[in-house]
C-alpha positions in Angstrom: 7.7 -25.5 12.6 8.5 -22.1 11.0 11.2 -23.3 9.9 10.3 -26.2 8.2 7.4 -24.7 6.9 9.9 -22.2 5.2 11.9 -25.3 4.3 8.8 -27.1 2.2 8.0 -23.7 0.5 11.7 -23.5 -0.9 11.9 -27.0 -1.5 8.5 -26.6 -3.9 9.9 -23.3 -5.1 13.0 -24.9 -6.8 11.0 -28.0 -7.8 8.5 -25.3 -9.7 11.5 -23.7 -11.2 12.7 -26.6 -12.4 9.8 -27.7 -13.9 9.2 -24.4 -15.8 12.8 -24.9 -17.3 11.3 -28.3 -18.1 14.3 -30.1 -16.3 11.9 -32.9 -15.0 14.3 -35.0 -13.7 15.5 -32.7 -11.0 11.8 -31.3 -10.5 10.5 -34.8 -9.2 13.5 -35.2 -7.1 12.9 -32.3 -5.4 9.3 -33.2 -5.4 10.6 -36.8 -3.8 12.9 -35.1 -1.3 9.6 -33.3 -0.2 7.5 -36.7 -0.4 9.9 -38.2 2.2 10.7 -35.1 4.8 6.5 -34.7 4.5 4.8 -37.7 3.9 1.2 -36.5 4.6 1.7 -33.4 2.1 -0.6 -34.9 -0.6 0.1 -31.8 -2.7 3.4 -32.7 -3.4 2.4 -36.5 -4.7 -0.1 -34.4 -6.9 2.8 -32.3 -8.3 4.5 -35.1 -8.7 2.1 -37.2 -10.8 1.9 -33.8 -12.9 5.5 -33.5 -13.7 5.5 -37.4 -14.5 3.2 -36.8 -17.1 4.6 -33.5 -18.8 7.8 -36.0 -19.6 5.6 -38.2 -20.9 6.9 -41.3 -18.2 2.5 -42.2 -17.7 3.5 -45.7 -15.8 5.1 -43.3 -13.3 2.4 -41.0 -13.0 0.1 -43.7 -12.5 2.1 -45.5 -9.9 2.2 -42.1 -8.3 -1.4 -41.5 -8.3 
């Protein structure tokens, strides 16, 4: 499980960074990829409702929520 665990942190980690650079796309696909290795990790649906509404996309973030 380390290793995963590691995995999820890194996967957050770039999907942060991209966010930050405001490069939304590739945030909530890292977000996604996240969503379907973990699918009980509610933080990363949260994140991912959050980044859908920075771009503006609120039918997303909706659907998301």
């Amino acid at each position: 499980m380390g290793g995963n665990r590691k995995h999820l942190q890194s996967l957050l980690g770039k999907a942060k960074v991209f966010e930050k650079q405001k490069k939304y796309d590739e945030a909530v696909e890292m977000i996604s990829e996240i969503t379907v290795c973990y699918p009980n990790f509610l933080p990363a649906v949260i994140e991912k409702a959050k980044i859908h509404m920075q771009n503006g996309e609120w039918d997303q973030a909706v659907e998301t929520s």
